[in-house]
Every structure is written in C-alpha cells, then in structure tokens.
N, CA, C and O atoms as a Tripos MOL2 file, in Angstrom:
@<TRIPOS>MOLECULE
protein
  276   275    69     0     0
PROTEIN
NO_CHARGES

@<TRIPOS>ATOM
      1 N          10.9880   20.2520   -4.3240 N.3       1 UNK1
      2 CA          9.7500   20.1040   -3.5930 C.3       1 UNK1
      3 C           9.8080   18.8710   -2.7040 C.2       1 UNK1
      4 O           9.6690   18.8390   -1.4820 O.2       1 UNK1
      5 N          10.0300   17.9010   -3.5050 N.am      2 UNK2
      6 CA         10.2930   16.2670   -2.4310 C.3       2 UNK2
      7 C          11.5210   16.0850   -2.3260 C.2       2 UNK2
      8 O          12.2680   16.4740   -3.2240 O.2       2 UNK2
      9 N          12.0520   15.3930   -1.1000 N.am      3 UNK3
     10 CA         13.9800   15.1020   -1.3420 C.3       3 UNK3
     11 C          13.8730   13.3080   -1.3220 C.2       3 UNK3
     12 O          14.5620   12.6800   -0.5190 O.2       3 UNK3
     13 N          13.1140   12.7320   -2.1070 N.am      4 UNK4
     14 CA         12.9480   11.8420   -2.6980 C.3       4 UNK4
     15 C          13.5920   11.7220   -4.1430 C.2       4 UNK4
     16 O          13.2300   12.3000   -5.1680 O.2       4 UNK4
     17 N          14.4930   10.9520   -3.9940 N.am      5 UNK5
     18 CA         15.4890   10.5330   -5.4320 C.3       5 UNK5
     19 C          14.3430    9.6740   -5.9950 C.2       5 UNK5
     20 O          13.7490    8.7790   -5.3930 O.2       5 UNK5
     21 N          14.1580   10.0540   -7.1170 N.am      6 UNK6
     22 CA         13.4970    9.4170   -8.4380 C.3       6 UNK6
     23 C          14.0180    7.8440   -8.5020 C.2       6 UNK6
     24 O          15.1560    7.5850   -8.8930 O.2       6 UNK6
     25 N          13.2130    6.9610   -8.1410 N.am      7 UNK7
     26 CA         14.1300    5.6160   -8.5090 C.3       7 UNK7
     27 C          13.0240    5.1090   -9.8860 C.2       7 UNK7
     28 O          11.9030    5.5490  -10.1400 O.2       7 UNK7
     29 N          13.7530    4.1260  -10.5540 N.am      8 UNK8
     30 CA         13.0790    3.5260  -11.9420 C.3       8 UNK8
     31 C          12.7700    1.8130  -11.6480 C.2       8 UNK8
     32 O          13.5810    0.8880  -11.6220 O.2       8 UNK8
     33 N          11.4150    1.7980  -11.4620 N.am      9 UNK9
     34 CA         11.4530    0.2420  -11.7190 C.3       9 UNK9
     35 C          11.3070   -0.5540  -13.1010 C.2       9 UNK9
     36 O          10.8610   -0.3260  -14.2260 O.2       9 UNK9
     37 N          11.8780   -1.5340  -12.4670 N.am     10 UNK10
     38 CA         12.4390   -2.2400  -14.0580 C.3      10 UNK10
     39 C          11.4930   -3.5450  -14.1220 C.2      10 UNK10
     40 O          10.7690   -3.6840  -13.1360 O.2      10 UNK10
     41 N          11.3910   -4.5270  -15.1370 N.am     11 UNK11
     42 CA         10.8270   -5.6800  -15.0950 C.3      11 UNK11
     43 C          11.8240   -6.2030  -14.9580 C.2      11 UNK11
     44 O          12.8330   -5.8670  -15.5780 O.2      11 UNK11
     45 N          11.7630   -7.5720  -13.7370 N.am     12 UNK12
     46 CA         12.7160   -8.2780  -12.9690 C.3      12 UNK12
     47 C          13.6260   -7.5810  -11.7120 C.2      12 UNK12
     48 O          14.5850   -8.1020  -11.1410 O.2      12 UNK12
     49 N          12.9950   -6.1590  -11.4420 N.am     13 UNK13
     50 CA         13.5890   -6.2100  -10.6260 C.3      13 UNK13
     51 C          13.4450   -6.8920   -9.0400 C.2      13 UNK13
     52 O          13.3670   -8.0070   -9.5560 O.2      13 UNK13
     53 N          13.3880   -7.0620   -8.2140 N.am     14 UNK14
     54 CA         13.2220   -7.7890   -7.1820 C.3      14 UNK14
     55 C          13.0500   -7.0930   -5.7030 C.2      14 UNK14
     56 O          14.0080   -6.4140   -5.3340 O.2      14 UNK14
     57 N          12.0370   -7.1850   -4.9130 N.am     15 UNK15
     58 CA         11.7080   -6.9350   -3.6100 C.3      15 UNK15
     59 C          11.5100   -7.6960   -2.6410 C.2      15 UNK15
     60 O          11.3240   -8.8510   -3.0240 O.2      15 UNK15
     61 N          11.4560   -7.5440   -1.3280 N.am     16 UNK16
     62 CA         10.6790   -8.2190   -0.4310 C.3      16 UNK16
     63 C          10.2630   -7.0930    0.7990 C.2      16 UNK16
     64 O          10.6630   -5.9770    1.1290 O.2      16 UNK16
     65 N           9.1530   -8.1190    1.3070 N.am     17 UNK17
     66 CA          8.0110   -6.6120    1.9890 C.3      17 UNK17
     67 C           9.4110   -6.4470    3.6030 C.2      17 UNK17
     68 O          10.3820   -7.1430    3.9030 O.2      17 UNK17
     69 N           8.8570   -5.3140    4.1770 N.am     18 UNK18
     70 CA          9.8040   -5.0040    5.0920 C.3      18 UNK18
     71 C           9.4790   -5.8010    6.1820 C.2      18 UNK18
     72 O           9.9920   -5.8070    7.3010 O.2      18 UNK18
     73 N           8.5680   -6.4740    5.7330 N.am     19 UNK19
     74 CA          7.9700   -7.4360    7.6070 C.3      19 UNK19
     75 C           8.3650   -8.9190    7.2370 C.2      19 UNK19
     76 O           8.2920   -9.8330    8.0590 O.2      19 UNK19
     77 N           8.7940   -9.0880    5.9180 N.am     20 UNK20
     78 CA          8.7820  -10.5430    5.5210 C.3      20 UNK20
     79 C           9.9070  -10.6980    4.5240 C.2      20 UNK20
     80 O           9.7170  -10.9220    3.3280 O.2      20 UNK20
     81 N          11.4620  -10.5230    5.2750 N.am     21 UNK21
     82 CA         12.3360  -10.5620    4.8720 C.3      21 UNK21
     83 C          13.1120  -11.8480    3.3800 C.2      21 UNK21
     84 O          14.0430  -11.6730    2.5940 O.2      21 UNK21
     85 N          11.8590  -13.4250    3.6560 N.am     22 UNK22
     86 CA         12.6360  -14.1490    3.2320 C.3      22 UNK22
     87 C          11.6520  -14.4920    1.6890 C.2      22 UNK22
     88 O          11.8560  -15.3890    0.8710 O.2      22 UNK22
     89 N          10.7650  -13.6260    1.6780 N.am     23 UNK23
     90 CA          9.6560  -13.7950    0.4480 C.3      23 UNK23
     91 C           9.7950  -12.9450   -0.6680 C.2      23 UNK23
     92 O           9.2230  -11.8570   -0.6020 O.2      23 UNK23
     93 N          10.6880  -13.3320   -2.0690 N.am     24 UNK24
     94 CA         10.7390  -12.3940   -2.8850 C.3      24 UNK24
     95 C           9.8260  -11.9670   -3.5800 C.2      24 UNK24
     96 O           8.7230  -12.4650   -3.3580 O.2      24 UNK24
     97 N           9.9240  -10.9380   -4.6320 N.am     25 UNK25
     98 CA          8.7570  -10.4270   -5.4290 C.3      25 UNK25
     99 C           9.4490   -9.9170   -6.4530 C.2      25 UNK25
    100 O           9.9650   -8.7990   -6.4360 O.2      25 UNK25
    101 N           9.4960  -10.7680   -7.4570 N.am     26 UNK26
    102 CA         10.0120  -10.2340   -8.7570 C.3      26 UNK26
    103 C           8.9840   -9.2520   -9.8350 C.2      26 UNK26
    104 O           8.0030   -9.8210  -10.3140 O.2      26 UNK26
    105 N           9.1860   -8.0750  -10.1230 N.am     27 UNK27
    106 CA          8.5350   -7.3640  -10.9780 C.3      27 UNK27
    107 C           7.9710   -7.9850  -12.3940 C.2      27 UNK27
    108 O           8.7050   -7.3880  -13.1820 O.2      27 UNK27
    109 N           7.2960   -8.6440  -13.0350 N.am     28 UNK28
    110 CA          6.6610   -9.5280  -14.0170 C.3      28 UNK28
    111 C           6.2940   -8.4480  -15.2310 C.2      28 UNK28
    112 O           6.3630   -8.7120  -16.4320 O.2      28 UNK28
    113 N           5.9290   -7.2970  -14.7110 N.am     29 UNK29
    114 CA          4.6440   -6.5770  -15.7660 C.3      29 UNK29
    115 C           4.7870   -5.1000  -14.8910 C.2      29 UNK29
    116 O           5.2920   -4.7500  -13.8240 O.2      29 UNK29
    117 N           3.9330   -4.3800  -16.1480 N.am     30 UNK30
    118 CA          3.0660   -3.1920  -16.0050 C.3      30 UNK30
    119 C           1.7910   -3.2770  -15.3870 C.2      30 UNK30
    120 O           1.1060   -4.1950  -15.8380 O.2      30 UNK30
    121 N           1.3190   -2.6680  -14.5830 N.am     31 UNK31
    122 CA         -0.3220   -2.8260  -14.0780 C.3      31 UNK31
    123 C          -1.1780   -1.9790  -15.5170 C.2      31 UNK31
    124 O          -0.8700   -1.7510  -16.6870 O.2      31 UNK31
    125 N          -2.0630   -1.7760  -14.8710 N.am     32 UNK32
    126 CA         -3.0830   -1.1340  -15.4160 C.3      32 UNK32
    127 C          -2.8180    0.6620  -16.5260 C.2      32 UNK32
    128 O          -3.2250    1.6370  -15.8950 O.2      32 UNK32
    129 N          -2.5080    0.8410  -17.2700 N.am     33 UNK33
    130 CA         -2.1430    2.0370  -18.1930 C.3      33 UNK33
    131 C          -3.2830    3.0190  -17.8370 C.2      33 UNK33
    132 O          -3.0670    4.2140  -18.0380 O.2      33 UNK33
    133 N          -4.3030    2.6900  -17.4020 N.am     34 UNK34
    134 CA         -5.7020    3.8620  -17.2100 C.3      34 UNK34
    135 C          -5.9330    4.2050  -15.8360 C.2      34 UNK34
    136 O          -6.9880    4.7510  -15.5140 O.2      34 UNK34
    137 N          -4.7690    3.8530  -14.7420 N.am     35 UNK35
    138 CA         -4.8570    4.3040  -13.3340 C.3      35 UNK35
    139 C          -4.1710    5.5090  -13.5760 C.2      35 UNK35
    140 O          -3.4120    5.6010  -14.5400 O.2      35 UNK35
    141 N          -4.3040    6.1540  -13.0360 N.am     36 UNK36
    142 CA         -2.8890    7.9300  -13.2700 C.3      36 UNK36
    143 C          -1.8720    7.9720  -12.2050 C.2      36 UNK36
    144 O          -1.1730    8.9680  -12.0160 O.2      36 UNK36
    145 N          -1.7650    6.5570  -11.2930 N.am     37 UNK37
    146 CA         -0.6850    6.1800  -10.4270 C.3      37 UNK37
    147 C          -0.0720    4.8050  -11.3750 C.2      37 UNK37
    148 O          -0.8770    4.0720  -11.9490 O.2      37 UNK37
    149 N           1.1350    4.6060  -11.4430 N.am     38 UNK38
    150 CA          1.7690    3.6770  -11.9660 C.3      38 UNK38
    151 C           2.1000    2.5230  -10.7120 C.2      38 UNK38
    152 O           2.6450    2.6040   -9.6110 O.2      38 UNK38
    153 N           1.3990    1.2970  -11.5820 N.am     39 UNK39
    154 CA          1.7150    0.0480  -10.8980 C.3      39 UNK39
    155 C           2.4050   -1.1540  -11.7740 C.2      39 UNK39
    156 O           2.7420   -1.0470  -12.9530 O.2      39 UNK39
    157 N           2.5620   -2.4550  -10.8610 N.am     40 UNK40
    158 CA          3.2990   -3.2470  -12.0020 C.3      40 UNK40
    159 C           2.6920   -4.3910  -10.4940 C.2      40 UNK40
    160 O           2.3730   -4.3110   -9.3080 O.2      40 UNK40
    161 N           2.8750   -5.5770  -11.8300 N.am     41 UNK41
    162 CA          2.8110   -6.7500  -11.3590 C.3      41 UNK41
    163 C           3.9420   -7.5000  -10.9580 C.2      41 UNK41
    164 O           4.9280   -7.7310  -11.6570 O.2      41 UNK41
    165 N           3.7360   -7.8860   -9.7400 N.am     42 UNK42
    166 CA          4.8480   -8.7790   -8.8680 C.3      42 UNK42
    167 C           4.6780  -10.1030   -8.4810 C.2      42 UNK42
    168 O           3.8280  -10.4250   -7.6510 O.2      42 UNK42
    169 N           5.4870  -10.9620   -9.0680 N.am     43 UNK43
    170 CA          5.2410  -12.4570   -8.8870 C.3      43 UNK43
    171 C           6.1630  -12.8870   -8.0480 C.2      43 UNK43
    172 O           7.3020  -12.4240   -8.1090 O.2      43 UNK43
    173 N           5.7130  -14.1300   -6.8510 N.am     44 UNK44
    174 CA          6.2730  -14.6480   -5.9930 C.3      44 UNK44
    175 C           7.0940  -15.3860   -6.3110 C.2      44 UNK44
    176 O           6.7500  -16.4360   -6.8550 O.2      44 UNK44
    177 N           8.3310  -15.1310   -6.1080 N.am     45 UNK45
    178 CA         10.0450  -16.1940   -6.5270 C.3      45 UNK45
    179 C           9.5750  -17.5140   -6.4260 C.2      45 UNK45
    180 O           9.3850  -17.8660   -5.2620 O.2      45 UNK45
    181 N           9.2870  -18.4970   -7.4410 N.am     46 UNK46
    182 CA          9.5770  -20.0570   -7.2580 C.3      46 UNK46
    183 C           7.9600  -20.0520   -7.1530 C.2      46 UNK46
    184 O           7.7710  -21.1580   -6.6460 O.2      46 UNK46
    185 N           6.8590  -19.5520   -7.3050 N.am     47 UNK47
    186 CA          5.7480  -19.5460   -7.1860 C.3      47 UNK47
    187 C           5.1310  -18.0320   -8.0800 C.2      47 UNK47
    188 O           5.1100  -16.8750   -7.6590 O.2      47 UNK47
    189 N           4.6560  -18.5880   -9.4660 N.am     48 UNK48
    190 CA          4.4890  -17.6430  -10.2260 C.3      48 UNK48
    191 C           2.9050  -17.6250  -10.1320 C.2      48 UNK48
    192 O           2.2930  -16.5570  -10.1470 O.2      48 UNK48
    193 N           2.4580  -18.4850  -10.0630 N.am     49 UNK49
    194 CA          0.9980  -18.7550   -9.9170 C.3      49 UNK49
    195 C           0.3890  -17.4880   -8.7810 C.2      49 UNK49
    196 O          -0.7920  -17.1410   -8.8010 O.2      49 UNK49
    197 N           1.6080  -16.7850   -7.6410 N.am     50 UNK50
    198 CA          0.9860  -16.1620   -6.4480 C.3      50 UNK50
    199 C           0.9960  -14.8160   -7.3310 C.2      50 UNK50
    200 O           2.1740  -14.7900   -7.6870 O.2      50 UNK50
    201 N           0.4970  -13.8950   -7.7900 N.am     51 UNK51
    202 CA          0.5480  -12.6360   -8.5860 C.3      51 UNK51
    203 C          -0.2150  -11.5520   -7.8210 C.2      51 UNK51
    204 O          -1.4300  -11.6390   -7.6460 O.2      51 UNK51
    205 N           0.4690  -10.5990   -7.3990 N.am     52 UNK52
    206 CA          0.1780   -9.2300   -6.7620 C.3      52 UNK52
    207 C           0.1110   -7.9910   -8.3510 C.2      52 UNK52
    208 O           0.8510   -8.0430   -9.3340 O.2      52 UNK52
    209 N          -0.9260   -7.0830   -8.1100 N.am     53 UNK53
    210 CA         -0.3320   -5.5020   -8.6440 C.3      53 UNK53
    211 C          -0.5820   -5.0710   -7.2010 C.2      53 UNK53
    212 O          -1.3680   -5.2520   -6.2720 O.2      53 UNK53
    213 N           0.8800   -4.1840   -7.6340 N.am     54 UNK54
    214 CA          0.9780   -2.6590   -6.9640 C.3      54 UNK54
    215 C           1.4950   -1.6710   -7.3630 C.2      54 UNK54
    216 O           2.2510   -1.5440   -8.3260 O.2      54 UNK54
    217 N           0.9870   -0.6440   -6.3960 N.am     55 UNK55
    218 CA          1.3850    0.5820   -6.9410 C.3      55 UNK55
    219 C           2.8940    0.9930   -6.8790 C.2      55 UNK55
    220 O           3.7090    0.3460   -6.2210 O.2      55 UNK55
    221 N           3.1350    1.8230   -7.4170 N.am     56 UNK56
    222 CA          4.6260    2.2230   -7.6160 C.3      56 UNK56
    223 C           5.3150    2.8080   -6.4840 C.2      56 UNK56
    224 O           6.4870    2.5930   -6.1750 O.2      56 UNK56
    225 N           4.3620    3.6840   -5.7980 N.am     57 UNK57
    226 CA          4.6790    4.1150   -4.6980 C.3      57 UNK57
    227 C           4.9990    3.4390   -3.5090 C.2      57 UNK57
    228 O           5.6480    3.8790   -2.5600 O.2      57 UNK57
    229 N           4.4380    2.2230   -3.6570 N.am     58 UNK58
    230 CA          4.1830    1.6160   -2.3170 C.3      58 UNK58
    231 C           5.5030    0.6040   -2.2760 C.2      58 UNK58
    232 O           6.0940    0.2870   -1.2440 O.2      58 UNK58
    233 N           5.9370    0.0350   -4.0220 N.am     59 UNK59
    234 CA          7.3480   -0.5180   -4.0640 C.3      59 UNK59
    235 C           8.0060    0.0740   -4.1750 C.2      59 UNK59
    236 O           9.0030   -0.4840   -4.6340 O.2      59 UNK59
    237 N           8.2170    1.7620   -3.9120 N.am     60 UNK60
    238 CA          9.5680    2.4220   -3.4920 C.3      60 UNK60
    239 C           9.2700    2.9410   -1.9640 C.2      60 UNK60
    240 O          10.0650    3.7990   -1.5790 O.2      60 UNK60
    241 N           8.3090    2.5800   -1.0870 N.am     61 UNK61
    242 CA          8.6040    3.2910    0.4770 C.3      61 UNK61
    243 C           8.7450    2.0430    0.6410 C.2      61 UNK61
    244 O           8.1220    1.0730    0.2100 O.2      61 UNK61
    245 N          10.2560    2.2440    1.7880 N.am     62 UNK62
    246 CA         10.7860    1.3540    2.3950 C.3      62 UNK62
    247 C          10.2160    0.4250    3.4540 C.2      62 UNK62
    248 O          10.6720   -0.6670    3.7930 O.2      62 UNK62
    249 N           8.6340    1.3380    4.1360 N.am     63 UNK63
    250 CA          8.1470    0.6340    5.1880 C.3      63 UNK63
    251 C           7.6140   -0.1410    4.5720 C.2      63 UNK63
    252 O           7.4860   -1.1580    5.2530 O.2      63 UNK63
    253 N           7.1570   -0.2620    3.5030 N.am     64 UNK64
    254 CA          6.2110   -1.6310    2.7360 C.3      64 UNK64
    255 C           7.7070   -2.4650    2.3550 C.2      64 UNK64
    256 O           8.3590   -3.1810    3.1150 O.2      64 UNK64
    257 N           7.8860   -2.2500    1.4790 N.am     65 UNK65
    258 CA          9.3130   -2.8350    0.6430 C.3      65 UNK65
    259 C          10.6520   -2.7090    0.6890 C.2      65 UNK65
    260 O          11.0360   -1.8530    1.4850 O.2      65 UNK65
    261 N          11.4200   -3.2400    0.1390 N.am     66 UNK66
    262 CA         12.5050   -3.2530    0.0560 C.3      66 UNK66
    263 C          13.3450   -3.8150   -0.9970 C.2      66 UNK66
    264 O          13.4930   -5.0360   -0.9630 O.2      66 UNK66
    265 N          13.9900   -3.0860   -2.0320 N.am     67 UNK67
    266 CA         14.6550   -3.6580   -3.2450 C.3      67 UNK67
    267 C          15.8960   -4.6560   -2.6290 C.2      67 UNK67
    268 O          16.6890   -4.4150   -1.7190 O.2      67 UNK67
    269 N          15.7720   -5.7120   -3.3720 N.am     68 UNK68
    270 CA         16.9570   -6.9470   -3.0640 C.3      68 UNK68
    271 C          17.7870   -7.0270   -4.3640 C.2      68 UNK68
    272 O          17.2780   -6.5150   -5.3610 O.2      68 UNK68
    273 N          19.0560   -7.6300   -4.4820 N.am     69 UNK69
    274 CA         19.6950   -8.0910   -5.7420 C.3      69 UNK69
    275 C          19.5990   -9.2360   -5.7140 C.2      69 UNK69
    276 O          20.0430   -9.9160   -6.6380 O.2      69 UNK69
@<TRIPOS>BOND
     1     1     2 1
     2     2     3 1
     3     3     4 2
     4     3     5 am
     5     5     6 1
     6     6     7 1
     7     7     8 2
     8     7     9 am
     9     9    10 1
    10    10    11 1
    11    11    12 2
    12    11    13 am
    13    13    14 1
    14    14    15 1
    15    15    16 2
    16    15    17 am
    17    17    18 1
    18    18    19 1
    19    19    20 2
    20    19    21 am
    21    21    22 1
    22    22    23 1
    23    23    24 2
    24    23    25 am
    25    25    26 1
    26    26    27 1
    27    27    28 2
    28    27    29 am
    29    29    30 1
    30    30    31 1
    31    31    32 2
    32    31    33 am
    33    33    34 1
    34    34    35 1
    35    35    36 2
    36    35    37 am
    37    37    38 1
    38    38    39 1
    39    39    40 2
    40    39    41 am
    41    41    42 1
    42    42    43 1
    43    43    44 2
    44    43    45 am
    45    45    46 1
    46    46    47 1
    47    47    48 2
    48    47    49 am
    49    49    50 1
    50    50    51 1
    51    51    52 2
    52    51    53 am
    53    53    54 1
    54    54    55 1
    55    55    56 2
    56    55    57 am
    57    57    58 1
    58    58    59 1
    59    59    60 2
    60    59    61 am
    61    61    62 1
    62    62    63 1
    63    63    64 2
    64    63    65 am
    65    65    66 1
    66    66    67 1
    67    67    68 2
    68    67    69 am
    69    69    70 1
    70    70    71 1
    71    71    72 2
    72    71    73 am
    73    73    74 1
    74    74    75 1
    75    75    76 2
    76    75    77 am
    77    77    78 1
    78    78    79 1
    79    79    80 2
    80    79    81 am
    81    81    82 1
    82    82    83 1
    83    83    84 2
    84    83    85 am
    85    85    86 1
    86    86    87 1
    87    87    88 2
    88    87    89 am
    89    89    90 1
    90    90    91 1
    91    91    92 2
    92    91    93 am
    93    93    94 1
    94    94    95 1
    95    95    96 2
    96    95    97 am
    97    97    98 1
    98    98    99 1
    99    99   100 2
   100    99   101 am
   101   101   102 1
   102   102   103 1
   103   103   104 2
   104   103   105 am
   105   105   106 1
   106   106   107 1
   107   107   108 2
   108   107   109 am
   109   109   110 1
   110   110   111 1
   111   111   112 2
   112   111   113 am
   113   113   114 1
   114   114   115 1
   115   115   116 2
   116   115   117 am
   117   117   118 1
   118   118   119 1
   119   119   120 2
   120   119   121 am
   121   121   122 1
   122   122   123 1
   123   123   124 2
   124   123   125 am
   125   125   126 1
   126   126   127 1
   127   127   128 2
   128   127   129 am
   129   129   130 1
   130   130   131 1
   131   131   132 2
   132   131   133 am
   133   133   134 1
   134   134   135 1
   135   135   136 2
   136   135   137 am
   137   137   138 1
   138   138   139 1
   139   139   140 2
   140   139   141 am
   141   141   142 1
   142   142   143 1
   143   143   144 2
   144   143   145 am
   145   145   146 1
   146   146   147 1
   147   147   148 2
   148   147   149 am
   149   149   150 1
   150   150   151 1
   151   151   152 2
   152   151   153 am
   153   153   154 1
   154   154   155 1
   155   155   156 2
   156   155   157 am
   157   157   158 1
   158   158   159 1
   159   159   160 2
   160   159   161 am
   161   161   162 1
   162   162   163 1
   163   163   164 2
   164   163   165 am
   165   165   166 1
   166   166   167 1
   167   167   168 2
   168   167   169 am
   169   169   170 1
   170   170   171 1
   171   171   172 2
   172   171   173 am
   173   173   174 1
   174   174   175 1
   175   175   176 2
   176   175   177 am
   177   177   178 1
   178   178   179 1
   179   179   180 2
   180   179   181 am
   181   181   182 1
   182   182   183 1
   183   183   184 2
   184   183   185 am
   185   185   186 1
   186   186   187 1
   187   187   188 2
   188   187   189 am
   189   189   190 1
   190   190   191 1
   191   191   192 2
   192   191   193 am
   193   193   194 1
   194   194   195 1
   195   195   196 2
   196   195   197 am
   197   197   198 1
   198   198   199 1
   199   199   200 2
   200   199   201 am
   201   201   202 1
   202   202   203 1
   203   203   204 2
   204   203   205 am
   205   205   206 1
   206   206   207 1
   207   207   208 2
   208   207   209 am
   209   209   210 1
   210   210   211 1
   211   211   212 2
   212   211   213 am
   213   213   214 1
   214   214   215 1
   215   215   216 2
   216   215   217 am
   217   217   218 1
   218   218   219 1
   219   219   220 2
   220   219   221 am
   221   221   222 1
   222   222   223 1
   223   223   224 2
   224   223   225 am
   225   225   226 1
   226   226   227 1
   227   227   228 2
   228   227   229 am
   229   229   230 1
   230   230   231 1
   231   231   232 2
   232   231   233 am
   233   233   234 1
   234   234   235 1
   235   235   236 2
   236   235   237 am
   237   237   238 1
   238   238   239 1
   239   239   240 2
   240   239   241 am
   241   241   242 1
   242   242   243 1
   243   243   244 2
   244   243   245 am
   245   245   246 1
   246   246   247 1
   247   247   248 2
   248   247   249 am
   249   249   250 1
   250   250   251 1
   251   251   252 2
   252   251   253 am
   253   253   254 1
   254   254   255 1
   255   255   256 2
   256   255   257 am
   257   257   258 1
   258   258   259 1
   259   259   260 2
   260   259   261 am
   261   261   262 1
   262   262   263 1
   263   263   264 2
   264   263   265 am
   265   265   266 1
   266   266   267 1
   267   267   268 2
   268   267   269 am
   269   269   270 1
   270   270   271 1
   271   271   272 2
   272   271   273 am
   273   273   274 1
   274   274   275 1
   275   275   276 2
@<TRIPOS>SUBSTRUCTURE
     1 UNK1         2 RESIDUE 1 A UNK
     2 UNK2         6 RESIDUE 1 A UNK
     3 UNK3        10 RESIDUE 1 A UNK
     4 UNK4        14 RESIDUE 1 A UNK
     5 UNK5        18 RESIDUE 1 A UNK
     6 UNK6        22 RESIDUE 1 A UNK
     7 UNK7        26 RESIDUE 1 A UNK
     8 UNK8        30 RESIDUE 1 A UNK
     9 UNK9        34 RESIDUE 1 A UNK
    10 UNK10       38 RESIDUE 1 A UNK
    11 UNK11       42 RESIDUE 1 A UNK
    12 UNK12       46 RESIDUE 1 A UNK
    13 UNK13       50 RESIDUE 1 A UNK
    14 UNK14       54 RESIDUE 1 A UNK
    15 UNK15       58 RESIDUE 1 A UNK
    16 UNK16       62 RESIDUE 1 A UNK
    17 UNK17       66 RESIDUE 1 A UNK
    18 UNK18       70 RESIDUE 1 A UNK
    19 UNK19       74 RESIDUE 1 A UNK
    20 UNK20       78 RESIDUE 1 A UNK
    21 UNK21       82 RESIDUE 1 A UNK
    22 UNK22       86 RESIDUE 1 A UNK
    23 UNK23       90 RESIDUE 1 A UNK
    24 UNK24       94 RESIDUE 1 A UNK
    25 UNK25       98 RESIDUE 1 A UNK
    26 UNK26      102 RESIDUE 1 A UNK
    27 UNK27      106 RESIDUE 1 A UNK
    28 UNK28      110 RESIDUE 1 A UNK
    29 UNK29      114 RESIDUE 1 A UNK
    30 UNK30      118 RESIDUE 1 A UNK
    31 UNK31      122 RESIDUE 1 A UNK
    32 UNK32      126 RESIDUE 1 A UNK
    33 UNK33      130 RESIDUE 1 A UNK
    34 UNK34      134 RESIDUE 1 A UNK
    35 UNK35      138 RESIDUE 1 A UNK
    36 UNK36      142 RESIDUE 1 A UNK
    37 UNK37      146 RESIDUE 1 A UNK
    38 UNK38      150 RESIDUE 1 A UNK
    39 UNK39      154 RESIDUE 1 A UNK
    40 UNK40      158 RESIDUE 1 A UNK
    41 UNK41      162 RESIDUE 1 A UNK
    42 UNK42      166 RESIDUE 1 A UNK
    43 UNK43      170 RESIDUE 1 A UNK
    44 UNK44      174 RESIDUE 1 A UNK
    45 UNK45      178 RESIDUE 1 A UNK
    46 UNK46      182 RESIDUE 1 A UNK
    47 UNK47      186 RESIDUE 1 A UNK
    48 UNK48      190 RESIDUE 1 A UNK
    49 UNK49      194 RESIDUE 1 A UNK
    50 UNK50      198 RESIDUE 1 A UNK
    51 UNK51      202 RESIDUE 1 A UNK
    52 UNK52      206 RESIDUE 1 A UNK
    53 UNK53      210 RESIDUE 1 A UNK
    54 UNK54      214 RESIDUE 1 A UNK
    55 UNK55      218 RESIDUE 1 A UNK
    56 UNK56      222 RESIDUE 1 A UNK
    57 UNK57      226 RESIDUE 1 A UNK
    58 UNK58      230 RESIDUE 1 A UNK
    59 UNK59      234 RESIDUE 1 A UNK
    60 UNK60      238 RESIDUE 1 A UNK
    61 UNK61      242 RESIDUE 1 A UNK
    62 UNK62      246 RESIDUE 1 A UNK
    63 UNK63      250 RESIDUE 1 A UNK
    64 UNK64      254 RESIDUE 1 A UNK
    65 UNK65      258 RESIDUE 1 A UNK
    66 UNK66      262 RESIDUE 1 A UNK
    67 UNK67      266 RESIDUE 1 A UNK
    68 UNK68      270 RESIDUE 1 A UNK
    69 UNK69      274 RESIDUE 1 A UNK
C-alpha cells in the first residue's frame, strides 16, 4: 500500500531538522501512550533543559528531519 520502509526509532537516536543542519535532537523518551499516533521526546544536544515531543511521523519525513550518527 505505502513504499515507505518501516524505520524504528530508538532512544538516543539522533536528528536534525532539514532547515537547521547544525542543531541536534537526541531521542530522550516516549511521548504520550494515549495519542493513537506515536511520539517521543527530543532533547537538544548540550542543552537538555530545550525538550520537544513529536510525532513519529514527522521524525521519519525527511522534509522536517533528518537522522544523523
């Protein structure tokens, strides 16, 4: 139906948005268990205090994000 490969996010894995190449976002957490979209919490590299949730979807399309090693 989708030709979207299934990817798995992990805790620690690592992003940065596609407009803001030099700002990481390490995966911290699970979001919310009672949304019926899966999210997780993302904390800013070297600044843990900055804390995002998002959705799952939005850290696997490439126009928002982008997985880093």
């Amino acid at each position: 139906m989708f030709n979207r490969k299934l990817q798995k996010i992990e805790i620690g894995d690592r992003f940065v948005k596609a407009d803001d190449l030099k700002t990481v976002w390490v995966v911290s957490g699970r979001g919310s268990s009672v949304v019926p979209i899966p999210h997780f919490q993302v904390v800013r590299e070297g600044y843990e205090s900055r804390v995002r949730t998002l959705a799952e979807q939005v850290l696997l399309d490439p126009q928002y994000y982008v997985r880093v090693k």
